[in-house]
PQR file of N, CA, C, O and H, with PARSE charges and radii, in Angstrom:
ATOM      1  N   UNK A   1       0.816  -1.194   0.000 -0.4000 1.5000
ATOM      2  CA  UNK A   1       0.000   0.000   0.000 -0.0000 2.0000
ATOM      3  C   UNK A   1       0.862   1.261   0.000  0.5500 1.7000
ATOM      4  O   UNK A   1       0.480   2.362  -0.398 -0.5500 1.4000
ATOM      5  N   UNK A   2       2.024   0.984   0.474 -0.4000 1.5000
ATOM      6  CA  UNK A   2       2.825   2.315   0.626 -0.0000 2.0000
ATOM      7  C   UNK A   2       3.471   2.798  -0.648  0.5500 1.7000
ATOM      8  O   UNK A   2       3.844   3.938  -0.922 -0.5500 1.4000
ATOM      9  H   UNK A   2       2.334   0.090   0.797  0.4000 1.0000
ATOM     10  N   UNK A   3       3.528   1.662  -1.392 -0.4000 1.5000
ATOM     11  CA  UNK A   3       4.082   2.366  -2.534 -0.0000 2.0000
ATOM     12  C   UNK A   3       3.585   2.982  -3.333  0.5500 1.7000
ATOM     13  O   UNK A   3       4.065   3.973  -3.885 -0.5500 1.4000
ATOM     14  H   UNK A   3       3.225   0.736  -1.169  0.4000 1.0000
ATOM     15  N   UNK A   4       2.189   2.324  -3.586 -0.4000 1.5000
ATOM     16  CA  UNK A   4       1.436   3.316  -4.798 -0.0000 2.0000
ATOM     17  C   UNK A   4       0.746   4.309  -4.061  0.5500 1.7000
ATOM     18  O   UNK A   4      -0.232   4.856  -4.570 -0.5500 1.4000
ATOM     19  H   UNK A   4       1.799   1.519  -3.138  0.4000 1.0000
ATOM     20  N   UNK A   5       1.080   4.567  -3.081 -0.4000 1.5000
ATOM     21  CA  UNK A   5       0.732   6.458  -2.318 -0.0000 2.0000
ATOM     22  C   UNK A   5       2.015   7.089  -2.549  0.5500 1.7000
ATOM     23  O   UNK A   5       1.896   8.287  -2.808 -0.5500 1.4000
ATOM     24  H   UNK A   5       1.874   4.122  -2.667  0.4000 1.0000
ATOM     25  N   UNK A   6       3.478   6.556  -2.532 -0.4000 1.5000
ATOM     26  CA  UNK A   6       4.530   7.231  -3.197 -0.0000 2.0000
ATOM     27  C   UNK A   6       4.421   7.686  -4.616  0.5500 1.7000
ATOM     28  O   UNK A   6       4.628   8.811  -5.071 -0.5500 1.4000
ATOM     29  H   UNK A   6       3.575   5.584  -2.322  0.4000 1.0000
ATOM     30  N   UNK A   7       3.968   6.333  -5.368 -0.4000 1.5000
ATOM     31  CA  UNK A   7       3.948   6.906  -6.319 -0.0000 2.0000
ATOM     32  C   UNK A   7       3.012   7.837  -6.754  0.5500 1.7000
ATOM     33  O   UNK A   7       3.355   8.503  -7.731 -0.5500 1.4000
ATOM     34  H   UNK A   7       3.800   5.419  -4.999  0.4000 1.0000
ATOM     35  N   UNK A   8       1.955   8.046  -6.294 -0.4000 1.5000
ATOM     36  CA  UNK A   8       1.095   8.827  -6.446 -0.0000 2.0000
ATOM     37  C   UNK A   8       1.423  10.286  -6.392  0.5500 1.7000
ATOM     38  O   UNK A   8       1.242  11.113  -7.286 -0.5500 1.4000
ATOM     39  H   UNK A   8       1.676   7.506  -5.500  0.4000 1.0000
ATOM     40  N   UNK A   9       1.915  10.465  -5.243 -0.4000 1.5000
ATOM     41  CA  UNK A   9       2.258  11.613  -4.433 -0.0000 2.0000
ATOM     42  C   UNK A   9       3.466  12.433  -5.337  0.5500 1.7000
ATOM     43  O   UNK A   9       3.540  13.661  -5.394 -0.5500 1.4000
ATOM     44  H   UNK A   9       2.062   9.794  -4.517  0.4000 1.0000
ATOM     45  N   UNK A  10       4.754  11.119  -6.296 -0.4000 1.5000
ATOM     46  CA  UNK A  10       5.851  11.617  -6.516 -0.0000 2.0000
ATOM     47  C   UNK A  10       5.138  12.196  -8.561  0.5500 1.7000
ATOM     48  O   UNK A  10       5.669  13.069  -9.246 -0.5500 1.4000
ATOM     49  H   UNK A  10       4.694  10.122  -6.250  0.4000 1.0000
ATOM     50  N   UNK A  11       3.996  11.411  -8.940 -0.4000 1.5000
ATOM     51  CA  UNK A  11       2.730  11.710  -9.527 -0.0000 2.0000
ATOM     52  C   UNK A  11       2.534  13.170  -9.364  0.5500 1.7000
ATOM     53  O   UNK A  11       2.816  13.924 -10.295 -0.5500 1.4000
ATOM     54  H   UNK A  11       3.564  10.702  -8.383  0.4000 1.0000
ATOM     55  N   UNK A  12       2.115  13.572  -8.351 -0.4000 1.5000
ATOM     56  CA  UNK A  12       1.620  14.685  -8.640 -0.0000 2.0000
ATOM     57  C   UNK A  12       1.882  15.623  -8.369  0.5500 1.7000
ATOM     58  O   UNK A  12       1.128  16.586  -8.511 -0.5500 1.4000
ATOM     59  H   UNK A  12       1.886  12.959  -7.594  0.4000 1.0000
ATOM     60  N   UNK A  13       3.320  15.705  -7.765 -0.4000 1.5000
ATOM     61  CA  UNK A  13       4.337  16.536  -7.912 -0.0000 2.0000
ATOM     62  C   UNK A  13       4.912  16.873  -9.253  0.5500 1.7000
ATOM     63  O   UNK A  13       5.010  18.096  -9.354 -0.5500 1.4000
ATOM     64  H   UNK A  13       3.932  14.923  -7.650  0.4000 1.0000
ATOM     65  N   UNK A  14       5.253  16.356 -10.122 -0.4000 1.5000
ATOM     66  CA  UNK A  14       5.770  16.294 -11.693 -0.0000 2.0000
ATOM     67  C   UNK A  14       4.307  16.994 -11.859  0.5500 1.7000
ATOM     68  O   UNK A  14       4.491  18.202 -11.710 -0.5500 1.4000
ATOM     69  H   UNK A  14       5.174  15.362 -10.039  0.4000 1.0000
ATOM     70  N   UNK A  15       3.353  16.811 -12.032 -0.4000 1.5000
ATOM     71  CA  UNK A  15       2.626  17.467 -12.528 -0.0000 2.0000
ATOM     72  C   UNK A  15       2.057  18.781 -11.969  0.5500 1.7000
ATOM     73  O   UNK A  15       1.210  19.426 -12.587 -0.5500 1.4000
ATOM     74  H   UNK A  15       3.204  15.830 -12.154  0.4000 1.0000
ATOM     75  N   UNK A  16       2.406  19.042 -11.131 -0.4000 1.5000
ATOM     76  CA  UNK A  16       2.607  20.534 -10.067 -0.0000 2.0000
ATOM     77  C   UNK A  16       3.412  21.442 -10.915  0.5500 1.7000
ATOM     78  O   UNK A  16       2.972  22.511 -11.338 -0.5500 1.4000
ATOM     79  H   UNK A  16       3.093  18.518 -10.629  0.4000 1.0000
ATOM     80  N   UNK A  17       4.724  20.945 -11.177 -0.4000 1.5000
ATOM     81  CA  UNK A  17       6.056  21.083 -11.308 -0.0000 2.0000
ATOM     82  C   UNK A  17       6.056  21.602 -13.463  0.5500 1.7000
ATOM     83  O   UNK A  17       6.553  22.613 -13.958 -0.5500 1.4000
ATOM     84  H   UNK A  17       5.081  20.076 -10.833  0.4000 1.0000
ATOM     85  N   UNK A  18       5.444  20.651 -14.070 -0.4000 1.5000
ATOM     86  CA  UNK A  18       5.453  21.028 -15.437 -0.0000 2.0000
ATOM     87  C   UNK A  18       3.729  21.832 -15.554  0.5500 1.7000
ATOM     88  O   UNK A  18       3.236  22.128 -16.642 -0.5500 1.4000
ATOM     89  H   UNK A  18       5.040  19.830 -13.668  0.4000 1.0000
ATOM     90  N   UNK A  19       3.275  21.988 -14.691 -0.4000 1.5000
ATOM     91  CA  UNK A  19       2.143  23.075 -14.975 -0.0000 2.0000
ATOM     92  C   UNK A  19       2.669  24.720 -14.343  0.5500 1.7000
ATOM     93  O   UNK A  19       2.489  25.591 -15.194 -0.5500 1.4000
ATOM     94  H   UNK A  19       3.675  21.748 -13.806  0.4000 1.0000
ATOM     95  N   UNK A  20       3.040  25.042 -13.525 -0.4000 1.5000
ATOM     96  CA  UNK A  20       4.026  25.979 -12.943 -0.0000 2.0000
ATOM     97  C   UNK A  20       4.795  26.489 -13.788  0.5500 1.7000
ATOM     98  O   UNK A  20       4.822  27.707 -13.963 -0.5500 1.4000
ATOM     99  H   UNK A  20       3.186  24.334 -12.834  0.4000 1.0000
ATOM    100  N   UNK A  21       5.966  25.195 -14.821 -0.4000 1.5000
ATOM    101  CA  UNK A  21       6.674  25.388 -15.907 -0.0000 2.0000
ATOM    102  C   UNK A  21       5.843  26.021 -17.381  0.5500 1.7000
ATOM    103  O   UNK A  21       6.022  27.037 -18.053 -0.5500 1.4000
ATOM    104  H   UNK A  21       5.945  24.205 -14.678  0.4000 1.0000
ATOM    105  N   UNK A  22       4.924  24.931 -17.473 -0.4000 1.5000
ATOM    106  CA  UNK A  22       3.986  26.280 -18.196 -0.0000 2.0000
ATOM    107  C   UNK A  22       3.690  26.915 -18.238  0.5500 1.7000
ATOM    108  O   UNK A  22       3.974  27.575 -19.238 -0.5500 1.4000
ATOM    109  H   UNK A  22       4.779  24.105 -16.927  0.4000 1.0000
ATOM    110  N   UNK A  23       3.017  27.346 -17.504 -0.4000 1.5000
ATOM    111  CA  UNK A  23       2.344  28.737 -17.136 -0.0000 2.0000
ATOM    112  C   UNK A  23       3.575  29.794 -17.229  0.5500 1.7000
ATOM    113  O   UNK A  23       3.802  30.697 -18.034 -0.5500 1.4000
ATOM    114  H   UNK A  23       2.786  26.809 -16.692  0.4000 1.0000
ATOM    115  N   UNK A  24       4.149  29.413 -16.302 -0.4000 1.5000
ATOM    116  CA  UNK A  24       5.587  30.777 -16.388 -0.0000 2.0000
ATOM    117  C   UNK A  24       5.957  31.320 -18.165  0.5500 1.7000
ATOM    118  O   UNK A  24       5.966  32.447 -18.661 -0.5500 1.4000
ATOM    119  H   UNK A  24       3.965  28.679 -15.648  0.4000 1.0000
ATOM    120  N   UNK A  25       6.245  29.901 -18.788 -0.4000 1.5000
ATOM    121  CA  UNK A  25       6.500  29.959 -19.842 -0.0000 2.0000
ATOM    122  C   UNK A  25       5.784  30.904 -20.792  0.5500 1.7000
ATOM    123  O   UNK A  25       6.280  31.904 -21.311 -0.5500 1.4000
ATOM    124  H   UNK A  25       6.238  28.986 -18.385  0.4000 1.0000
ATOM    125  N   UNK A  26       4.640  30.479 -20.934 -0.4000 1.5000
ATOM    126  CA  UNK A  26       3.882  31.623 -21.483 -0.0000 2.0000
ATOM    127  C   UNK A  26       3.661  32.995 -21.119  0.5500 1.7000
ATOM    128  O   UNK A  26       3.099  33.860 -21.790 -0.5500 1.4000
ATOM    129  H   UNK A  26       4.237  29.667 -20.512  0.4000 1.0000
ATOM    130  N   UNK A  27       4.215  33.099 -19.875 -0.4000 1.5000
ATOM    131  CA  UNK A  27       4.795  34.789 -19.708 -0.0000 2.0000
ATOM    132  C   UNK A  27       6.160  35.134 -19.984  0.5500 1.7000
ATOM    133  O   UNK A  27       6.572  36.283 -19.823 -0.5500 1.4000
ATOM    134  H   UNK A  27       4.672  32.396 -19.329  0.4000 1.0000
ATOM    135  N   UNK A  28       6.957  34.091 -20.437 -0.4000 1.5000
ATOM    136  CA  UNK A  28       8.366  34.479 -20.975 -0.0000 2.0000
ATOM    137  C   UNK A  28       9.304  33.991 -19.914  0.5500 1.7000
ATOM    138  O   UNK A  28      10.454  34.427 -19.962 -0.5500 1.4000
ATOM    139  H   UNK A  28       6.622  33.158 -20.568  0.4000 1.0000
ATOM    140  N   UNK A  29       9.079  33.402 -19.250 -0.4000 1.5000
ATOM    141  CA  UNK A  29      10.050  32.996 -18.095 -0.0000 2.0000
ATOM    142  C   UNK A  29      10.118  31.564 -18.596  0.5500 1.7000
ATOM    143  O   UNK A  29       9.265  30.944 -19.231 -0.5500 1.4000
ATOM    144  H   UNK A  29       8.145  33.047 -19.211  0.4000 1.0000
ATOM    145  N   UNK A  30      10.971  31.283 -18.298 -0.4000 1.5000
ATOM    146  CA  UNK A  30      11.461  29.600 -19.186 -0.0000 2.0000
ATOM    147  C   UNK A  30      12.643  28.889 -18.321  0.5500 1.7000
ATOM    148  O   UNK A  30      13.764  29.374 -18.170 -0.5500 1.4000
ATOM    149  H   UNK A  30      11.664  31.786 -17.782  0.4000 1.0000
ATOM    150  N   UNK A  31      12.269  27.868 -17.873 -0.4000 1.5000
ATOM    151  CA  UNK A  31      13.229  27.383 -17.238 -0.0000 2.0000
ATOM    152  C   UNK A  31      13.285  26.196 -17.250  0.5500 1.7000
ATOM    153  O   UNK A  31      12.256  25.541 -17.421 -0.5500 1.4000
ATOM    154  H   UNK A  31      11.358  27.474 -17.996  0.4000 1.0000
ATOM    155  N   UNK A  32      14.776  25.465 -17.033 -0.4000 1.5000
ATOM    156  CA  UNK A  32      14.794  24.170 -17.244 -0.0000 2.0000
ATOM    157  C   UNK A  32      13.947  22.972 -16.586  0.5500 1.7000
ATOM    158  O   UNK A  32      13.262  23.118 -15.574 -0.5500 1.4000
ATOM    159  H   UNK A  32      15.611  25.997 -16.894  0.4000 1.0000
ATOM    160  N   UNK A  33      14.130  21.359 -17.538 -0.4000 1.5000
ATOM    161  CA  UNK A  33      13.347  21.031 -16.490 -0.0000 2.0000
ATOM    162  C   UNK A  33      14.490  19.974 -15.534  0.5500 1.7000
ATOM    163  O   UNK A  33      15.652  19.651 -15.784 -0.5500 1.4000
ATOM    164  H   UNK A  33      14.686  21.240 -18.360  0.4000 1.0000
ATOM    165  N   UNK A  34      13.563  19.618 -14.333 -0.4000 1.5000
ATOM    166  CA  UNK A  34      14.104  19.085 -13.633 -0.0000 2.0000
ATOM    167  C   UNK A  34      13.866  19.509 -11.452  0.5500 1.7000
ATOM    168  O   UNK A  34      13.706  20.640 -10.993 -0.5500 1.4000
ATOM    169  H   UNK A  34      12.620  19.881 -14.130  0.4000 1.0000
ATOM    170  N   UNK A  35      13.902  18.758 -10.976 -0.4000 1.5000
ATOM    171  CA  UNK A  35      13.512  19.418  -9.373 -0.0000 2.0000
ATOM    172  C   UNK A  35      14.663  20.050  -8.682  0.5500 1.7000
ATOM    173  O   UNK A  35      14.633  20.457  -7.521 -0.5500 1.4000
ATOM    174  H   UNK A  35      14.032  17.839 -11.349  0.4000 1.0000
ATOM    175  N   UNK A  36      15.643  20.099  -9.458 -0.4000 1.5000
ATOM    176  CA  UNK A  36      16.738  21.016  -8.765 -0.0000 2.0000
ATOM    177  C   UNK A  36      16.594  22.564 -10.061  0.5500 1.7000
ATOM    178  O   UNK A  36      17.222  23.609  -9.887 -0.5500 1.4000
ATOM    179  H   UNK A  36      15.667  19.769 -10.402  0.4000 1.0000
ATOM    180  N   UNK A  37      15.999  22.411 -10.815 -0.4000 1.5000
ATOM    181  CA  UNK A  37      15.845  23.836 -11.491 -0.0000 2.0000
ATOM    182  C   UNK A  37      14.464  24.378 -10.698  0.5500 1.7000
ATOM    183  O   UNK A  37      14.469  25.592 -10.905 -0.5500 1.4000
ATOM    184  H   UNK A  37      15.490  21.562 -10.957  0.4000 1.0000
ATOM    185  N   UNK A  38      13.542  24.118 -10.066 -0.4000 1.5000
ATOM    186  CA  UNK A  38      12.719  24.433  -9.108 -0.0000 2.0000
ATOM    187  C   UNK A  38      12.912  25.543  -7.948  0.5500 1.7000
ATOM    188  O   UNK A  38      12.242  26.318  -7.266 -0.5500 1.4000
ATOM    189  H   UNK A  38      13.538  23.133  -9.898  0.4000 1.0000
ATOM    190  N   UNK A  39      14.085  25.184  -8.128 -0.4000 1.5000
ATOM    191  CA  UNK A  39      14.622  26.608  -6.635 -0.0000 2.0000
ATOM    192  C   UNK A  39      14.975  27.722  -6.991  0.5500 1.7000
ATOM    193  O   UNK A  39      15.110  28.660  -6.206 -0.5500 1.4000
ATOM    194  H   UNK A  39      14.630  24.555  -8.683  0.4000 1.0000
ATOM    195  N   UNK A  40      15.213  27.799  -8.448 -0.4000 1.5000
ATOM    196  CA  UNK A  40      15.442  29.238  -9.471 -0.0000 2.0000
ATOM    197  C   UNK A  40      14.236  29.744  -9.892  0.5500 1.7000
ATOM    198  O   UNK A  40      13.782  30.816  -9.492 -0.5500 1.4000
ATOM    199  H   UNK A  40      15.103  27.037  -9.086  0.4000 1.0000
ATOM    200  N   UNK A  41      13.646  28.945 -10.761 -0.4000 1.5000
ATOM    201  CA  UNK A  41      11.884  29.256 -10.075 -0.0000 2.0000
ATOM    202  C   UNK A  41      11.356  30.236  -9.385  0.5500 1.7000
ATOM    203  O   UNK A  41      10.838  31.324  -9.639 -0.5500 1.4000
ATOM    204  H   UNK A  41      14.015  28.075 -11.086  0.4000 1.0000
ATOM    205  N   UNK A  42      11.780  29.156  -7.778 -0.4000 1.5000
ATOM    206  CA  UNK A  42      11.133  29.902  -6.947 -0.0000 2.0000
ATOM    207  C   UNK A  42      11.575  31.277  -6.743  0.5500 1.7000
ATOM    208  O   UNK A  42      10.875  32.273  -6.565 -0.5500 1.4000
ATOM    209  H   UNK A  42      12.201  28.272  -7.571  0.4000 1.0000
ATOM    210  N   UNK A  43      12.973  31.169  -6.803 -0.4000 1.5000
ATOM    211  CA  UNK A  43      13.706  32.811  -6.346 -0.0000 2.0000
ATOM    212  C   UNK A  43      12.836  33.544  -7.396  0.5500 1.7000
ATOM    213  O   UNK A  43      12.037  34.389  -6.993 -0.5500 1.4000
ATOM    214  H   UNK A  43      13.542  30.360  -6.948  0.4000 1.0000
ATOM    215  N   UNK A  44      12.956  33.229  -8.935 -0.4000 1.5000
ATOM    216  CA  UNK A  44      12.581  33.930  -9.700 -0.0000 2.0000
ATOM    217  C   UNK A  44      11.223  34.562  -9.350  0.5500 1.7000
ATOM    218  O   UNK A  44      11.113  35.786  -9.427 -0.5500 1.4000
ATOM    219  H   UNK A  44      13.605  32.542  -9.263  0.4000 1.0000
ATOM    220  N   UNK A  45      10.195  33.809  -8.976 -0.4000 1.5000
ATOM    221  CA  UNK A  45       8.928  34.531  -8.417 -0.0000 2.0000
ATOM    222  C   UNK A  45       9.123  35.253  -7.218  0.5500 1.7000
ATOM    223  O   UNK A  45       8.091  35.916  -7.118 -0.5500 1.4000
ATOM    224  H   UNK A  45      10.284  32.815  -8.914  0.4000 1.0000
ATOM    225  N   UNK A  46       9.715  35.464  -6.424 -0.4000 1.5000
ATOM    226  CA  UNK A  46      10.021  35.457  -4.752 -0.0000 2.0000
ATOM    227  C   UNK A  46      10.116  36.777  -5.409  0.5500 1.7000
ATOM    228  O   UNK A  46       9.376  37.725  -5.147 -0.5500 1.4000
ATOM    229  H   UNK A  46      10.554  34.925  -6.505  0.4000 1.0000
ATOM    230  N   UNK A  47      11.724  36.783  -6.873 -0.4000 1.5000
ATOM    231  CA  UNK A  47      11.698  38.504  -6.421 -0.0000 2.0000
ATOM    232  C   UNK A  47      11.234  39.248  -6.772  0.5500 1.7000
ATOM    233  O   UNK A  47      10.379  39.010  -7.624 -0.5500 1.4000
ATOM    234  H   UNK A  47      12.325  36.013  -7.086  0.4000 1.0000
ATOM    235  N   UNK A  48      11.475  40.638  -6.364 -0.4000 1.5000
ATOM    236  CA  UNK A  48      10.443  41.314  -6.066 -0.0000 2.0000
ATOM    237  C   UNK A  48      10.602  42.308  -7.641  0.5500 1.7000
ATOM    238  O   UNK A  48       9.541  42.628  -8.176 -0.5500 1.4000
ATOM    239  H   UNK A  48      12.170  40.830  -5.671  0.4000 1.0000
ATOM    240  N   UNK A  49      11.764  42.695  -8.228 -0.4000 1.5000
ATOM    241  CA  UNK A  49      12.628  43.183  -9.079 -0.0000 2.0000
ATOM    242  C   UNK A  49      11.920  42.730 -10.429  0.5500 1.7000
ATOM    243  O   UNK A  49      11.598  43.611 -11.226 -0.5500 1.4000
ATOM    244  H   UNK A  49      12.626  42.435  -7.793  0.4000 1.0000
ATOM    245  N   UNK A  50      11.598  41.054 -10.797 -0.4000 1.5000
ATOM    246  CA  UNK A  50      11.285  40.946 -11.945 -0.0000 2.0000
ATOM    247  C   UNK A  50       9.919  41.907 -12.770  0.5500 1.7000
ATOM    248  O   UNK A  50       9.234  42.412 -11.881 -0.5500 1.4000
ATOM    249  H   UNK A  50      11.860  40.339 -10.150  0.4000 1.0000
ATOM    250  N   UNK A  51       9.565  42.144 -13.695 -0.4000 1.5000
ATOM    251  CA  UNK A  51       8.441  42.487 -14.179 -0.0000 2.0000
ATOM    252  C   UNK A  51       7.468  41.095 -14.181  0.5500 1.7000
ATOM    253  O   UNK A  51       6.773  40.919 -15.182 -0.5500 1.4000
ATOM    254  H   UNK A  51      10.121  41.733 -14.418  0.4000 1.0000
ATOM    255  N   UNK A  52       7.432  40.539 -13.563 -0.4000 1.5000
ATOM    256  CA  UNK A  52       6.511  39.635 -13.505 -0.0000 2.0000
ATOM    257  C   UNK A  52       4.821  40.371 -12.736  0.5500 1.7000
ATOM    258  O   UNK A  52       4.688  40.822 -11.598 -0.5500 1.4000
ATOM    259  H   UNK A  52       7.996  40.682 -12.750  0.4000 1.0000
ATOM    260  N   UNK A  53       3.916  40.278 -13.663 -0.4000 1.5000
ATOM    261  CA  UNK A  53       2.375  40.691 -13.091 -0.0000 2.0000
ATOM    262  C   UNK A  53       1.996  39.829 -11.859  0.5500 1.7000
ATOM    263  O   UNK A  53       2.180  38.624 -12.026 -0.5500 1.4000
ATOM    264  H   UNK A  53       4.024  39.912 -14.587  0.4000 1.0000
ATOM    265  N   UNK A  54       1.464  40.237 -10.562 -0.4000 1.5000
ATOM    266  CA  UNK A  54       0.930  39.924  -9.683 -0.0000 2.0000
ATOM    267  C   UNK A  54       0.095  38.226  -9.800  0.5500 1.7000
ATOM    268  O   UNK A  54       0.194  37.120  -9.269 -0.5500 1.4000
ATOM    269  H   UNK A  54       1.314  41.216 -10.427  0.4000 1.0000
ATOM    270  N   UNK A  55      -0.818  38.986 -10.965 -0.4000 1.5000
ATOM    271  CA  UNK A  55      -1.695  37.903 -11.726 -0.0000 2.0000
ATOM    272  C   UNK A  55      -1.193  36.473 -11.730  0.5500 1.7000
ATOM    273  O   UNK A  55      -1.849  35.496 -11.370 -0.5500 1.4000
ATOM    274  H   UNK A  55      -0.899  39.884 -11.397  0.4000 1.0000
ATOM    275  N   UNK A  56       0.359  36.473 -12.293 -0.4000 1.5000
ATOM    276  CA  UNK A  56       1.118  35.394 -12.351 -0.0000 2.0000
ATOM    277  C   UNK A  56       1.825  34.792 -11.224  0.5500 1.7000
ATOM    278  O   UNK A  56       2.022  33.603 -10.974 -0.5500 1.4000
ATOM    279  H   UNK A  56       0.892  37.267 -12.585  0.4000 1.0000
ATOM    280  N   UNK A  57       2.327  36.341 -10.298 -0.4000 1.5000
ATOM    281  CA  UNK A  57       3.106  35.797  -9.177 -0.0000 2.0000
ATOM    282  C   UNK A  57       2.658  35.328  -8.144  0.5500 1.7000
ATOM    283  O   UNK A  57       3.421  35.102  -7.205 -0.5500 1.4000
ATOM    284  H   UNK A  57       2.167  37.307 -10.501  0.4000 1.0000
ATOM    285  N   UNK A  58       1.047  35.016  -8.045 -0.4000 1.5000
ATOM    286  CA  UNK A  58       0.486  34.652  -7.067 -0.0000 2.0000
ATOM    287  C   UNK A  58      -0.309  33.383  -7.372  0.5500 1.7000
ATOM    288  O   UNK A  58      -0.880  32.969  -6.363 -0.5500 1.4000
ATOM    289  H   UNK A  58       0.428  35.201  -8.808  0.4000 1.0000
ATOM    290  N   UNK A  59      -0.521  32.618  -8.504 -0.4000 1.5000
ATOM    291  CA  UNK A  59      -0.984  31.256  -8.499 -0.0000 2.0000
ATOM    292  C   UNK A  59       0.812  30.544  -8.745  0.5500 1.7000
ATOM    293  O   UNK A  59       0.984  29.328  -8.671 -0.5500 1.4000
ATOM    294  H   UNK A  59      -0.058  32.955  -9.324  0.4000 1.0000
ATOM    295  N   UNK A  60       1.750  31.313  -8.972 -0.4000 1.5000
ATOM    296  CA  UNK A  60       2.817  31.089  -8.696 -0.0000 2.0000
ATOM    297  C   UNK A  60       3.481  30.943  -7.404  0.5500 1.7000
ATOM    298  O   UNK A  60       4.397  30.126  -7.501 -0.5500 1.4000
ATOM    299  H   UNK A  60       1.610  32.301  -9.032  0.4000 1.0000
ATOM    300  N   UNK A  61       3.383  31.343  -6.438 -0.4000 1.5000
ATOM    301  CA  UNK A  61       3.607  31.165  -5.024 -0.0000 2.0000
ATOM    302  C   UNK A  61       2.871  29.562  -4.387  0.5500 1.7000
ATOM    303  O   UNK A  61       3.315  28.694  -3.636 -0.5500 1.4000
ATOM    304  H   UNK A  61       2.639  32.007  -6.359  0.4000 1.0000
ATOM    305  N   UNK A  62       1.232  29.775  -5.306 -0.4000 1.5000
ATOM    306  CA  UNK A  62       0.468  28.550  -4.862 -0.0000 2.0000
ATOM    307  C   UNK A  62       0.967  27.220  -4.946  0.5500 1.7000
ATOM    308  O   UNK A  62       0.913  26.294  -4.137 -0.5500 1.4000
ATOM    309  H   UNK A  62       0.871  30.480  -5.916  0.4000 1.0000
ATOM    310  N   UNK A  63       1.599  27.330  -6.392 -0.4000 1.5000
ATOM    311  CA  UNK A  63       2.199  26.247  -6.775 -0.0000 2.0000
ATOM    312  C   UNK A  63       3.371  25.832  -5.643  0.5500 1.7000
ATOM    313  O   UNK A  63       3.461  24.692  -5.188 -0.5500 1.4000
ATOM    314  H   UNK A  63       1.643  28.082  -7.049  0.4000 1.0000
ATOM    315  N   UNK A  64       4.070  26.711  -5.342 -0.4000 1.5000
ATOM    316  CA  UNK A  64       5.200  26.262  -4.527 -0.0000 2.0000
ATOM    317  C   UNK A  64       5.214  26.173  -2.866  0.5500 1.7000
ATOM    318  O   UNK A  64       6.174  25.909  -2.141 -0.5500 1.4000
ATOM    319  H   UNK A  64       3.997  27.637  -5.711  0.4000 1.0000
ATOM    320  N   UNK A  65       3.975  26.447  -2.532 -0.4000 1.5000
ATOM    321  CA  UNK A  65       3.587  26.376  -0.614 -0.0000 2.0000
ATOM    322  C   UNK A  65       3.578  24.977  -0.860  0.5500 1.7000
ATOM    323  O   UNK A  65       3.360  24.189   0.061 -0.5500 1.4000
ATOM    324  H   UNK A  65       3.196  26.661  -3.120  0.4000 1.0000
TER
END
């Protein structure tokens, strides 16, 4: 039983992870894939500096709580 709740879980993370990647994308932010390119990402939304719209930077935050 424990495994297919891992896998589930490691499931729907990847898909957290390449919807986030989309979305950004289509505002021009593009980043590699992979869960260690995830933490550039995040800085990238975090700061405060980019022209990134609110609109974006906040189902963007969602993704990453």
């Amino acid at each position: 039983m424990l495994f297919p709740a891992l896998q589930m879980f490691v499931g729907q993370r990847t898909q957290i992870f390449k919807a986030l990647r989309g979305h950004l994308a289509e505002r021009g932010l593009v980043a590699a894939t992979g869960t260690a390119q995830l933490k550039r990402l995040a800085d990238t939304i975090e700061d405060g500096d980019t022209s990134m719209p609110v609109k974006v930077r906040e189902p963007g935050q969602m993704y990453l709580v």
